[in-house]
FIKETI-338794 format. One record per residue (C-alpha): residue number from 1; x, y, z. Coordinates in steps of 0.1 Angstrom, whole numbers, plus 5000, padded with zeros to 4 digits. Layout:
FIKETI-338794
+--------+------+------+------+
: kollum :    u :    v :    w :
+--------+------+------+------+
:    NUM :    X :    Y :    Z :
...
+--------+------+------+------+
END
This chain:
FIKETI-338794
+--------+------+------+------+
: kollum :    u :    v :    w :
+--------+------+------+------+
:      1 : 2099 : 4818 : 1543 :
:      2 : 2137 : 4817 : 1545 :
:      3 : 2159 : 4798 : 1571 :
:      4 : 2168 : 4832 : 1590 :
:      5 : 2133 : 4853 : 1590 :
:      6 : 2121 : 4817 : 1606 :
:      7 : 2151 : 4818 : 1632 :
:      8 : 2141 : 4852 : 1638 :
:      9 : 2105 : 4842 : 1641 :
:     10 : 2118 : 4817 : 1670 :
:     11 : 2138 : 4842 : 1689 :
:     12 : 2110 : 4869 : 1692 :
:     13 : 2088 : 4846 : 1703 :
:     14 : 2109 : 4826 : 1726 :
:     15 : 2117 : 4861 : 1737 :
:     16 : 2083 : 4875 : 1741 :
:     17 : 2080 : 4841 : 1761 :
:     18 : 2109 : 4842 : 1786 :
:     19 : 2095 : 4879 : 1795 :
:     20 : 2059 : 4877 : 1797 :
:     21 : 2043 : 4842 : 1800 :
:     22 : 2069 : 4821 : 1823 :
:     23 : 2063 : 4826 : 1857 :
:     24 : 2078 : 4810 : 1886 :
:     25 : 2062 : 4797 : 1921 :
:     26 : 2042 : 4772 : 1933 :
:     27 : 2016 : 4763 : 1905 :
:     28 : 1984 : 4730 : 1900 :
:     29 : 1989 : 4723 : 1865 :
:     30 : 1953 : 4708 : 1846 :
:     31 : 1970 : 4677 : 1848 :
:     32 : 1966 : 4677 : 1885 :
:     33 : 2007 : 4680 : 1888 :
:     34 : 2023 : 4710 : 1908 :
:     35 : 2051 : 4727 : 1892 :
:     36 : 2073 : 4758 : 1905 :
:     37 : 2070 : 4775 : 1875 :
:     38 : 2038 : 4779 : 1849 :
:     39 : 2040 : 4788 : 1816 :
:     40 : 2012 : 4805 : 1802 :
:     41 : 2011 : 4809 : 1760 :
:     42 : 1979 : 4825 : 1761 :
:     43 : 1996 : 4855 : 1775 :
:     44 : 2013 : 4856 : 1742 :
:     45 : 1992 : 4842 : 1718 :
:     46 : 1963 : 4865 : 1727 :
:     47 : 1988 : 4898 : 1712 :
:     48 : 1991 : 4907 : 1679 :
:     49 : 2025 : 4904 : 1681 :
:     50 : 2027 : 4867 : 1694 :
:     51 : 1998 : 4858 : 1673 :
:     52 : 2016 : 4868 : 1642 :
:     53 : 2050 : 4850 : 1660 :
:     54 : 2032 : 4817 : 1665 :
:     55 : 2011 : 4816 : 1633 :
:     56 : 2038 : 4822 : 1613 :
:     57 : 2060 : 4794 : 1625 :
:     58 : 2035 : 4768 : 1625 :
:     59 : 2021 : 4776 : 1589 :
:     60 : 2058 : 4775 : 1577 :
:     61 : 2060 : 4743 : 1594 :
:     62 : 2032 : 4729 : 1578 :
:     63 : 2041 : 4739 : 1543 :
:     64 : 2039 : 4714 : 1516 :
:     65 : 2021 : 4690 : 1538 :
:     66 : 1988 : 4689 : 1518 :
:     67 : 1970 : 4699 : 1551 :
:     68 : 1933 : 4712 : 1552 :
:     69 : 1926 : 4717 : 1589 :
:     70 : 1943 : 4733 : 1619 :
:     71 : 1929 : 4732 : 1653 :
:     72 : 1933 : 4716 : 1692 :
:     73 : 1915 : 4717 : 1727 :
:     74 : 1898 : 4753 : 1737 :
:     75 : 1914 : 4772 : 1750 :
:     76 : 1949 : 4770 : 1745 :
:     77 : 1945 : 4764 : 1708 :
:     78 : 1920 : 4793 : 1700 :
:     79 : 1942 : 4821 : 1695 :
:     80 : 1968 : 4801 : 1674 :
:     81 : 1938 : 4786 : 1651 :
:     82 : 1929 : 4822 : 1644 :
:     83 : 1960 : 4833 : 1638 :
:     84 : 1966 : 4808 : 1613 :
:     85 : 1934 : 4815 : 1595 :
:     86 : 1939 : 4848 : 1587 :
:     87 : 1981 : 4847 : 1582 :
:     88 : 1971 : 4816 : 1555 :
:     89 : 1946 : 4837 : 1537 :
:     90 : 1967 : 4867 : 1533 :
:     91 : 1993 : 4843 : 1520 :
:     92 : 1969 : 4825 : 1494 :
:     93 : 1973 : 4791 : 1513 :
:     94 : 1932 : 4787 : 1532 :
:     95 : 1936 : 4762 : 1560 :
:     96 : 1906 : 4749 : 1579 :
:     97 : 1904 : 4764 : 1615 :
:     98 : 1887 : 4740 : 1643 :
:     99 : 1884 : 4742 : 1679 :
:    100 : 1874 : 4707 : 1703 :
:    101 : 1849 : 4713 : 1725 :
:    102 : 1860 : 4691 : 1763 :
:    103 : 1828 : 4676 : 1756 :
:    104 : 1799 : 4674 : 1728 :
:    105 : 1773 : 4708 : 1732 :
:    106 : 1737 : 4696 : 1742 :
:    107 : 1719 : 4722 : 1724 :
:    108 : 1720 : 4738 : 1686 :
:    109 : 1740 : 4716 : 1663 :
:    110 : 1755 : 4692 : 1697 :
:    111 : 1794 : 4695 : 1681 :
:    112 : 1821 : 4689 : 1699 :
:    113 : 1842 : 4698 : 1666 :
:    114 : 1836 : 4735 : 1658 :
:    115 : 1841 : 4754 : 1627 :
:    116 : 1840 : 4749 : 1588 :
:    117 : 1830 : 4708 : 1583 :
:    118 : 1861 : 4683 : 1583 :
:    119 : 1853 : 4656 : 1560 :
:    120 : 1864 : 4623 : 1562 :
:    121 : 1900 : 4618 : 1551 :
:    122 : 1910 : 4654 : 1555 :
:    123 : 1946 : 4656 : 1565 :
:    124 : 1949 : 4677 : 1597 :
:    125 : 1971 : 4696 : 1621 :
:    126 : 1966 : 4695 : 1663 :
:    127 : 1976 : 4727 : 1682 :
:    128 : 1981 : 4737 : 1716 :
:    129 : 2001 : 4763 : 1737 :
:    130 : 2018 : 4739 : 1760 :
:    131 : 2016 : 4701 : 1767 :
:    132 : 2024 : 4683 : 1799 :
:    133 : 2012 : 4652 : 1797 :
:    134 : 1992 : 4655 : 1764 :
:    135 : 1959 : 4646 : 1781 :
:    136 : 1942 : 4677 : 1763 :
:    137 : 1957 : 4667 : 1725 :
:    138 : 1950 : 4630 : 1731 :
:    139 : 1910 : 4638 : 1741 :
:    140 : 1907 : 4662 : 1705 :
:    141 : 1926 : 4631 : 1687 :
:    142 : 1894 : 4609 : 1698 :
:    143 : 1866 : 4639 : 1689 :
:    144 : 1888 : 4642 : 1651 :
:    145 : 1891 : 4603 : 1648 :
:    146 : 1850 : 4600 : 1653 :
:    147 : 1846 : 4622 : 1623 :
:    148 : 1871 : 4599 : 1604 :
:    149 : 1902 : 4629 : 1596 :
:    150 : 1939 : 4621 : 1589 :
:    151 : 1953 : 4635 : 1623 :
:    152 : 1992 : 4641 : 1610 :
:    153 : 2006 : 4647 : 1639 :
:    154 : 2004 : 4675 : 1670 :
:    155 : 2023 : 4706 : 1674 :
:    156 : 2027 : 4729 : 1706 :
:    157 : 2045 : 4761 : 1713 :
:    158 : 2061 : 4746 : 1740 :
:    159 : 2069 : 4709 : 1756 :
:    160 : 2070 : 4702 : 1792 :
:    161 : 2088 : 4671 : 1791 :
:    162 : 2066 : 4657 : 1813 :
:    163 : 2054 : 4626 : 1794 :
:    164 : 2030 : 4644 : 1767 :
:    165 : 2058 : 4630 : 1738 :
:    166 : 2053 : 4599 : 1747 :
:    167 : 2021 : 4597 : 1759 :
:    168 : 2007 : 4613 : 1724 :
:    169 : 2033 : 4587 : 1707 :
:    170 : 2012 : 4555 : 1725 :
:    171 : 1980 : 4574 : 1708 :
:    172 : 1994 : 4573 : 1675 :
:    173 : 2003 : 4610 : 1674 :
:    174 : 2038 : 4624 : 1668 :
:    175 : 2043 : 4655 : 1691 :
:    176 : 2062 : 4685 : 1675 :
:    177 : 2071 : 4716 : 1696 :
:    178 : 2088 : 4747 : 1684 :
:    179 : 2102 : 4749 : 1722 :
:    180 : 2107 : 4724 : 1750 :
:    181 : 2107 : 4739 : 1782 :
:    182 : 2148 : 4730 : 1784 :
:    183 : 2154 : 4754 : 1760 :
:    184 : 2143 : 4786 : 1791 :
:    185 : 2168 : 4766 : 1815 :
:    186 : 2141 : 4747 : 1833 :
+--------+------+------+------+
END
């Protein structure tokens, strides 16, 4: 993908964000926090258009990285796994999709890692829409280090600010984010 059609990619979504998935008021975060605004990627991710948008700009960003698995915390990185999937398919490039569970299922095959086996040594990829505190990334890091995979670092569509940087970085996991929540004035 060239330097502008990813810029382009950026400013759609950002876009796409800034009109439908920022909202302001009086919000309780899953962190417990309050905030006056919430910023909901789901409301983007879960359209074609902001599926395509986000999957694209995180399988560019992954390029050349040797990576064989994409995935985060249900539910904010479901729609972005899937979009991955199929956008690395139709590009020739198969990546892994995954999806951790909050906690292990007590029935059927009791996973709280879903979708195609990771094996051990596996280099892989953590998603999420937004991070706050990175309390959601850091409790998939533990379910993906049980099962013994290369966790190269996290990714987000957008960063808070509000501590999930460096609360990943104590972890052992280097947060990237394609926004931070600076860049919509906040």
């Amino acid at each position: 993908m060239e330097k502008e059609d990813l810029k382009s990619l950026k400013d759609k979504l950002f876009s796409l964000l800034e009109r439908q998935a920022l909202k302001r008021g009086e919000f309780v975060l899953s962190s417990g926090k309050t905030s006056k605004y919430y910023l909901d990627g789901r409301v983007i991710t879960l359209t074609p258009e902001g599926a395509y948008l986000a999957g694209s700009i995180i399988l560019n960003s992954i390029a050349g990285e040797n990576i064989a698995a994409i995935g985060g915390p249900t539910l904010g990185a479901d729609p972005i796994t899937g979009a991955v999937a199929v956008l690395s398919h139709i590009n020739k490039i198969p990546i892994k999709t995954f999806i951790v569970r909050k906690a292990m299922k007590e029935h059927g095959m009791q996973r709280q890692v879903e979708g195609p086996e990771l094996k051990k040594g596996e280099r892989v990829i953590l998603v999420d829409d937004v991070a706050t505190t990175g309390k959601a990334l850091i409790e998939a890091k533990a379910a993906l280090d049980a099962l013994g995979v290369e966790i190269v670092r996290a990714m987000v569509i957008v960063d808070r600010l509000e501590g999930a940087k460096e609360n990943l970085g104590k972890s052992g996991l280097k947060l990237d984010s394609i926004f931070t929540i600076k860049d919509f004035g906040l």
